[in-house]
C-alpha positions as CSV (number, residue, x, y, z in Angstrom):
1,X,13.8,10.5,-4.0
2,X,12.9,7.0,-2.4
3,X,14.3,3.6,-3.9
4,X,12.7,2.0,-6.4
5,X,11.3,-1.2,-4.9
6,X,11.1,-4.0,-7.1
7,X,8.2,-5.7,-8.7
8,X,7.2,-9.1,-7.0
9,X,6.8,-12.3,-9.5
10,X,4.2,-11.4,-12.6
11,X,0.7,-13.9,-12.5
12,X,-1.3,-14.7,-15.5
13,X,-4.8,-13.8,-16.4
14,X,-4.9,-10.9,-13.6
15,X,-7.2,-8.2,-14.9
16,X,-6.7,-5.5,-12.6
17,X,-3.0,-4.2,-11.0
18,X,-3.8,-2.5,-7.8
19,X,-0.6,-0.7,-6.3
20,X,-0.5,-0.4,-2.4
21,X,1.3,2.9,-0.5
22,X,1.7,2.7,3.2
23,X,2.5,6.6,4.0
24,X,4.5,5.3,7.4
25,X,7.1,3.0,5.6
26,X,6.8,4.7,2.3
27,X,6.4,0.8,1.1
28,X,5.0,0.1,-2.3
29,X,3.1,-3.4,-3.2
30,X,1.8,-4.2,-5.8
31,X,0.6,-7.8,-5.7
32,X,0.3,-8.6,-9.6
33,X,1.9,-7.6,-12.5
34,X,1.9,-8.6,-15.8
35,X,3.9,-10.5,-17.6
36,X,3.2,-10.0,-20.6
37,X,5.4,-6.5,-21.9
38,X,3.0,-4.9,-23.4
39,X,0.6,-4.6,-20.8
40,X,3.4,-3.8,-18.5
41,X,4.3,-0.9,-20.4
42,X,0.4,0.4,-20.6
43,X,0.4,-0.1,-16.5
44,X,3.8,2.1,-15.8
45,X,2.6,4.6,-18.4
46,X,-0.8,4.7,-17.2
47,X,0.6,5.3,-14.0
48,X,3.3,7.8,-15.6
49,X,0.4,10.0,-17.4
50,X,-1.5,10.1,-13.6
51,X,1.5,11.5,-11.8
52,X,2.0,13.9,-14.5
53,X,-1.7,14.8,-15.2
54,X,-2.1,15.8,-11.5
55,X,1.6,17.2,-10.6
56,X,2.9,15.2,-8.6
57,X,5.6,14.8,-10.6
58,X,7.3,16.6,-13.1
59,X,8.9,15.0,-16.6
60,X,12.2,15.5,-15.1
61,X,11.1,13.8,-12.3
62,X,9.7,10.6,-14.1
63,X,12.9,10.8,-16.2
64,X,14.8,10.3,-13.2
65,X,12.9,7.6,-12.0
66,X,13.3,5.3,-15.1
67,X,16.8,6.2,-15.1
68,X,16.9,4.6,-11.7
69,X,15.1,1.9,-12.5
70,X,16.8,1.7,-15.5
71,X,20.7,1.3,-13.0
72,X,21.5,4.8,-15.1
73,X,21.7,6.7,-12.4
């Protein structure tokens, strides 16, 4: 499983979060987030439902991830 990279600063008033995957580093960007936590939460769940909707990941696997994320694991 690769490291969790972590987000860069949040911006205001950004209407679109585009996330950025180089296949050769296996680098994530993404540019904006937001900083409010509510919209925060809809991005990494829309995200969540994606990976799960077309398995690419399994619900142990997200699991895992947050746990990560989370310094649970």
């Amino acid at each position: 499983m690769n490291k969790v990279i972590p987000f860069p600063q949040p911006l205001p008033d950004i209407e679109s979060f585009p996330i950025y995957f180089n296949h050769t580093s296996g680098e994530i960007v993404m540019p904006f987030v937001p900083d409010c936590r509510e919209d925060a939460a809809h991005v990494l769940g829309n995200l969540m439902v994606i990976l799960l909707e077309d398995k690419i990941l399994s619900t142990n696997d997200i699991y895992q991830v947050a746990m990560q994320a989370a310094g649970e694991l």
